[in-house]
VOPAGU-2260 file (C-alpha; in pm, 1 decimal, decimal comma):
REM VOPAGU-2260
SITE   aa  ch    i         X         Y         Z
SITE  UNK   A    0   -1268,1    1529,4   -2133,1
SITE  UNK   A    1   -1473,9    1433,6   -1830,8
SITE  UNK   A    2   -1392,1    1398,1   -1458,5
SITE  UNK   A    3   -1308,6    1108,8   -1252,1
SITE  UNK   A    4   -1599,7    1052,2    -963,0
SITE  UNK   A    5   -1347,2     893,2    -768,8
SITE  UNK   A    6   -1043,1    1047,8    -785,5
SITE  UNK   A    7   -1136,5    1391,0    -972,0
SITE  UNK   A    8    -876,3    1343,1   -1240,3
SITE  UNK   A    9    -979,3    1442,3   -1617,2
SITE  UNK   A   10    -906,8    1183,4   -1852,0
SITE  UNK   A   11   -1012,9    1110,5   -2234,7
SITE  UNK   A   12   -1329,6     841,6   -2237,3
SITE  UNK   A   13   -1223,9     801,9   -2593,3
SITE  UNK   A   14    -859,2     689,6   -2553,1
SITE  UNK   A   15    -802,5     335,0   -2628,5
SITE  UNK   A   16    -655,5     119,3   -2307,6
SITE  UNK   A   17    -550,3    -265,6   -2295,2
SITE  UNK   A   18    -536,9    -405,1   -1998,4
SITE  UNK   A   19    -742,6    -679,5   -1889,9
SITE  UNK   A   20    -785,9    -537,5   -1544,6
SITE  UNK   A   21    -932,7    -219,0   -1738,1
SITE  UNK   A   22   -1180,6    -484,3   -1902,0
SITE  UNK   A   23   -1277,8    -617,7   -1563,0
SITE  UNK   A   24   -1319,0    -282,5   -1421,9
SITE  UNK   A   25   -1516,5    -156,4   -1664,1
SITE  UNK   A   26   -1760,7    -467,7   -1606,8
SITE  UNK   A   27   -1783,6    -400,6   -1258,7
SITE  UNK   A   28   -1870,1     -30,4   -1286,4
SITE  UNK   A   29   -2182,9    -157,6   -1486,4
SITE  UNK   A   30   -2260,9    -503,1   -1343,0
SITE  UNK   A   31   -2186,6    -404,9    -983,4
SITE  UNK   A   32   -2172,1     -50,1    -899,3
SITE  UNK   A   33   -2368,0     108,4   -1189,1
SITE  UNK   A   34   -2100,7     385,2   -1189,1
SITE  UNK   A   35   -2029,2     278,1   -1561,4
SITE  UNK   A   36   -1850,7     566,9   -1749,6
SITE  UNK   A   37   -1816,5     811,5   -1456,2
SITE  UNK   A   38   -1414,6     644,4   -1386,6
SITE  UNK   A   39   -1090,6     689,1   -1482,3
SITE  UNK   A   40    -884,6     417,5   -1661,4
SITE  UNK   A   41    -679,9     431,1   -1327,4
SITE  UNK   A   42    -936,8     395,2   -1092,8
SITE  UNK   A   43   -1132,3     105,3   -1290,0
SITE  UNK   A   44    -787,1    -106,8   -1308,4
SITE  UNK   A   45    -750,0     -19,0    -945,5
SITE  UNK   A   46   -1063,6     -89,7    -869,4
SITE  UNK   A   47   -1046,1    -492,2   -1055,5
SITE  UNK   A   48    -725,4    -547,1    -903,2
SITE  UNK   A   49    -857,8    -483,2    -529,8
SITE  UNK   A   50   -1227,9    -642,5    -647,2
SITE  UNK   A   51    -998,1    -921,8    -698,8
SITE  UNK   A   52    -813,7    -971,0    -375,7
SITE  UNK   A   53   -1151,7    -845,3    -162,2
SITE  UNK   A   54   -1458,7    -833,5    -288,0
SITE  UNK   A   55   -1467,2   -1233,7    -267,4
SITE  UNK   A   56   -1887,0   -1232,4    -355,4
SITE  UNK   A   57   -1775,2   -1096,5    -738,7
SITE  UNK   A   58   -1565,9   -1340,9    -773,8
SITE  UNK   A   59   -1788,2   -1644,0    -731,1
């Protein structure tokens, strides 16, 4: 188990999640914000869904 550095929530890194924001967040953590296996499934979909609407210089 290891620990969410956003949102401090344990989850399994092994556990097997589709969901294409879950892709997308996972590319961010290690293209953008070199965070890259420190997040949650949670807060990586989170985190596509409002790269998505915001963070208009990823999306280009």
């Amino acid at each position: 188990m290891k620990q969410c550095s956003i949102c401090g929530a344990e989850y399994d890194e092994n556990a097997e999640i589709s969901s294409v924001f879950h892709e997308a967040g996972e590319w961010l953590a290690e293209e953008v914000w070199q965070d890259a296996g420190e997040l949650c499934p949670r807060c990586l979909e989170n985190r596509a869904q409002l790269a998505m609407m915001y963070a208009h210089d990823c999306n280009q």
